[in-house]
C-alpha positions, -999 to 999 in steps of 0.1 A, spaced: -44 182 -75 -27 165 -104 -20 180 -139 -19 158 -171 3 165 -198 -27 172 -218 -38 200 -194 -3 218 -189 -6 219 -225 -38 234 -227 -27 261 -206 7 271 -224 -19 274 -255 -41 293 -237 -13 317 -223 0 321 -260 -28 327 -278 -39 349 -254 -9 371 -257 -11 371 -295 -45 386 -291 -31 412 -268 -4 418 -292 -29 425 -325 -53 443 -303 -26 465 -291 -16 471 -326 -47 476 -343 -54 500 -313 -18 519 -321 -30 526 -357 -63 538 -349 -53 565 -325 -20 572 -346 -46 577 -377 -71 601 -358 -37 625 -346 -14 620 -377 -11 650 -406 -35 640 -436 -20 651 -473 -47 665 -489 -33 656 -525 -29 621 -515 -72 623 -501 -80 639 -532 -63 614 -555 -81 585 -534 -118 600 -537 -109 601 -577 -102 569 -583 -130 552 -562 -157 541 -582 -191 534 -570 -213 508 -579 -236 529 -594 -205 541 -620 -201 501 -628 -238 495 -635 -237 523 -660 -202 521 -676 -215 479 -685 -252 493 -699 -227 522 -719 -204 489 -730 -238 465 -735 -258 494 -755 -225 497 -780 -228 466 -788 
């Protein structure tokens, strides 16, 4: 069976990209479980839920700003 340059090349990309999807897999994977068994700082979750701002908060803080003027 013969091999073409183009082929061999084909398969070194596939090989590659295949290990870099490994790679982020194994990674994103690593965080995940590291997040579920790792200490959580309650004054750092606290902090967090303060400062989000749902939409509904938006709508209403640009119909408070649109009233005024």
């Amino acid at each position: 069976m013969y091999f073409d340059p183009g082929f061999g090349s084909l398969i070194i990309q596939v090989v590659v990209a295949g290990l870099a999807a490994v790679g982020a897999c194994w990674a994103i994977m690593k965080g995940k479980v590291k997040g579920l068994f790792g200490k959580k700082n309650v004054a750092e979750d606290e902090e967090a839920t303060e400062e989000e701002t749902t939409s509904e908060e938006v709508v209403n803080e640009a119909r408070d700003v649109n009233k005024e003027v």
